[in-house]
C-alpha distance (Angstrom), angle and dihedral (degrees) to the residues before:
residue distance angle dihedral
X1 . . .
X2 4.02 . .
X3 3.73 131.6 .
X4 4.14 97.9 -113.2
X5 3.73 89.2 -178.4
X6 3.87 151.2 -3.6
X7 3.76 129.2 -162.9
X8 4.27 122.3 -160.5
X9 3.50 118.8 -147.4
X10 3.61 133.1 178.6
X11 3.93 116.2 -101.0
X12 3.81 115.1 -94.1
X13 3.93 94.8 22.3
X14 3.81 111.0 175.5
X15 4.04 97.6 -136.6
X16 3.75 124.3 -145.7
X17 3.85 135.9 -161.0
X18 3.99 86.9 -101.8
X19 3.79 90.1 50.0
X20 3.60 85.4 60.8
X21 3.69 99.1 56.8
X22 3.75 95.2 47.1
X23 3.56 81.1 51.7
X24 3.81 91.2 56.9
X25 3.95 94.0 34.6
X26 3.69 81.6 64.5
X27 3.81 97.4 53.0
X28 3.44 99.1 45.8
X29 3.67 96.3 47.6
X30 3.65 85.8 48.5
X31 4.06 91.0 47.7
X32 3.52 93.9 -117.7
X33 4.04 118.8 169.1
X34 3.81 101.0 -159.7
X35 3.56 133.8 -6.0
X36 3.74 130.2 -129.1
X37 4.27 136.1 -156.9
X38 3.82 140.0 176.9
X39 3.92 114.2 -84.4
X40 4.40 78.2 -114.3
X41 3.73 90.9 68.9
X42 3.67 101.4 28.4
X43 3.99 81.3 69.9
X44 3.93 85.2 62.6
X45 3.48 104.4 38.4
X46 4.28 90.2 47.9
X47 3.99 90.9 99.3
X48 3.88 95.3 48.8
X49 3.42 130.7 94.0
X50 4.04 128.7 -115.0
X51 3.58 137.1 -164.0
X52 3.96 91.0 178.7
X53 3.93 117.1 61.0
X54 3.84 111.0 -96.1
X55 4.21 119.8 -152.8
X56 3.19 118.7 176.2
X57 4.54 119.2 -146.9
X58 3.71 114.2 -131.0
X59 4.28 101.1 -141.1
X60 3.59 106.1 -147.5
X61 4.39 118.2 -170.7
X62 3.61 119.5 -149.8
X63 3.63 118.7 -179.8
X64 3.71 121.1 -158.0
X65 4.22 104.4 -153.1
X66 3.89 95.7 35.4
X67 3.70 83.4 -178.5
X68 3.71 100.3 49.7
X69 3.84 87.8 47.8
X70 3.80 87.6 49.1
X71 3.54 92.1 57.4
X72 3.93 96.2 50.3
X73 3.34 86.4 61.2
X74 3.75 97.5 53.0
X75 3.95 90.8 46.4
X76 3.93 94.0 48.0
X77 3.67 101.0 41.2
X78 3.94 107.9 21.4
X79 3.90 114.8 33.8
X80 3.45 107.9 74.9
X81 3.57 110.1 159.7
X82 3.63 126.6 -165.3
X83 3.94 137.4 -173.1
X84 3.36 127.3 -127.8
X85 3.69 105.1 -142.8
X86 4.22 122.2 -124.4
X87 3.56 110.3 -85.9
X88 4.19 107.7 -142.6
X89 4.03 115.1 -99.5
X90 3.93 85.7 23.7
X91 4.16 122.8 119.4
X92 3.59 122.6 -120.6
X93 4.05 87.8 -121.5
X94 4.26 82.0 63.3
X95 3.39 99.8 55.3
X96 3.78 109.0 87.2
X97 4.02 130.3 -173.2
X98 3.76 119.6 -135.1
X99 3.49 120.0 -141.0
C-alpha cells in the first residue's frame, strides 16, 4: 500500500458537495483505491456522498510516564509564580516570594 495523495485543509472547514469531488478528482488522478480521514472529519463528511471508498483511522495516545506527563502539565499551565516587589525601609529577610 502507498499514500497516492494527501490534501491539507484548514481546521474546522465547512465541506461542500464540490469539496468532495475535488477531493476524489485528486485520488483518482493520483490512482488511489480508497480514501481515508480522521474520526474529527469523518463526523462532517457522514452526510456526503462518495464514489471512492471512505475509512476513517481511529488515533489512539498512549503515554509511557503518565506521571511525568502529569507533571508537565502542572508546570506549563498551573505554576505561575510571581514576585512581590521590595517595599522601601523593608529587609531582604521580609520580602517573601509566592509560589
Amino acid at each position: 500500500m502507498r499514500v497516492a495523495s494527501s490534501l491539507d485543509l484548514p481546521d474546522h472547514h465547512i465541506y461542500r458537495q464540490e469539496d468532495i469531488a475535488h477531493i476524489e478528482g485528486l485520488a483518482r488522478r493520483n490512482g488511489a483505491k480508497a480514501m481515508i480521514t480522521t474520526a474529527k472529519d469523518a463526523v462532517k463528511l457522514s452526510n456526503f456522498k462518495f464514489e471512492i471508498p471512505l475509512y476513517v483511522v481511529e488515533i489512539e495516545m498512549t503515554l509511557d510516564d503518565e506521571a511525568a506527563f502529569a507533571e508537565m502539565l502542572l508546570v506549563l499551565f498551573c505554576w505561575r509564580p510571581f514576585f512581590i516587589a521590595p517595599v522601601k525601609g523593608l529587609h531582604d529577610e521580609d520580602v517573601h516570594q509566592n509560589t
